[in-house]
Steps between C-alpha positions, in 0.01 A plus 500: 500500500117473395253624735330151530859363615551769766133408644621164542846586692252707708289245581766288586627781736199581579485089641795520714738306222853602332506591148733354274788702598526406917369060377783281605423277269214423198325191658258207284181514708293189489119531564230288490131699517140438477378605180252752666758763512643420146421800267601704742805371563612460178463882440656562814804247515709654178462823660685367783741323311593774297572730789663225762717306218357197687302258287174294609418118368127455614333173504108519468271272679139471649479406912512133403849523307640751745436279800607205318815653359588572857407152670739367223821715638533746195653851587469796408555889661168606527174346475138710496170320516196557758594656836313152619742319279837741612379396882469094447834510323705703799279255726718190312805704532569530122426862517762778708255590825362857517610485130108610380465796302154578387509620124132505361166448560251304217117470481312236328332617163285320274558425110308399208617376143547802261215602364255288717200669685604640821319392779381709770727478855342820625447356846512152658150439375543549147852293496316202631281535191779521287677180637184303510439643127855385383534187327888467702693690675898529549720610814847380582676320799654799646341736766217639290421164429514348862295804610219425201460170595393584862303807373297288260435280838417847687244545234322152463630489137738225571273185363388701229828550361688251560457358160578786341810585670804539312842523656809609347811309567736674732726799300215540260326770431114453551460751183616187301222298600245788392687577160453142400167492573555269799357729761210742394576718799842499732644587813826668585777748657366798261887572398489131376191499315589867317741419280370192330413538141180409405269555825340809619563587872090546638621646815611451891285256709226724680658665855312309691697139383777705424841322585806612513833318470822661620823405322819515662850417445753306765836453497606069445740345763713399251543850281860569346389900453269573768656895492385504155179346541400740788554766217306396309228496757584836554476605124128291475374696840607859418289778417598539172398118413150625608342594179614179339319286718164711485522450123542125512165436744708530848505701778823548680554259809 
């Protein structure tokens, strides 16, 4: 048995689940997740999978899609989004109550196309210089992009942008928009905007309009493996899943 293989079974112990030997059966978990959490996740998941026997079928979406893919009946085990978005959806009953399990936490970082000058976000100051500077600028539908509309308000930039502002559809990655050249500067979760090719990551909004989204999983009403899908809550909130998450521009939940 590798060593990287018997870090994984410990994890997994070390998260309260069985390993393979004591599963009663090898269960098809169906999730569908925000794509904040996505890199992550997908070095996380096979872990799990390897070690549990169970296997995971994800479904990515932005907030838009997720909501709408509930309000349209589909089902699934486990969906993670925004806590805000975990709480409407137990609200409507479609998610189990007391079901929310915090996984990770996301600020919002700011991207430029590769290459490309890199403006100065130092401090609230100079990032209003920047924006006004910026022939457009991108941010998606999701939380960060919710949260930059009222900030640009906050600020008295609203007017000024307005023409410039670019908005990605929901699911897509605002890193698009700036590779293209359709947003000179962009807006995101940082572990969305890191790993899209051809933009350079500038940095984290200055702490003082810092925000910070917490994503969280819950449990549907209509799951066929909810055992399963509570391990692999388990497996994303252990310890060992820690360093992972760093890596990929999160902080644990």
């Amino acid at each position: 048995m590798t060593t990287r293989r018997i870090g994984v079974i410990a994890a997994l112990g070390t998260a309260g689940i069985l390993t393979v030997a004591g599963m009663a059966h090898a269960a098809d978990i169906k999730v569908l997740s925000s794509n904040a959490i996505k890199q992550a996740y997908l070095e996380l998941v096979p872990q799990f999978e390897r070690a549990s026997e169970h296997k995971v079928a994800t479904t990515w979406a932005g907030t838009q899609g997720i909501m709408k893919r509930m309000q349209a009946g589909e089902t699934y085990d486990l969906v993670i989004m925004s806590g805000t978005g975990i709480d409407n959806l137990i609200k409507q009953g479609k998610l189990v109550a007391g079901s929310r399990v915090d996984l990770v936490k996301s600020g919002i970082g700011v991207a430029v196309r590769a290459g490309a000058p890199k403006p100065d976000i130092s401090s609230t100051d100079a990032l209003k210089r920047a924006l006004l500077a910026a022939k457009s600028v991108g941010y998606s539908t999701g939380p960060s992009g919710v949260y930059l509309a009222g900030l640009f308000e906050r600020l008295g930039l609203a007017d000024a942008l307005k023409p410039k502002i670019k908005i990605a559809e929901s699911g897509t990655p605002v890193g698009l928009l700036i590779a293209r050249g359709d947003a000179e500067i962009g807006f995101q979760q940082i572990s969305e905007l890191l790993p899209v090719a051809g933009v350079d990551y500038v940095g984290p909004l200055p702490p003082d309009i810092q925000h910070t989204t917490v994503f969280a999983a819950g449990l549907h009403t209509g799951a066929k493996e909810p055992d399963a899908a509570k391990a692999l809550i388990k497996f994303l909130t252990a310890p060992a899943a820690v360093p992972v998450i760093k890596q990929k521009g999160l902080e644990p939940g």
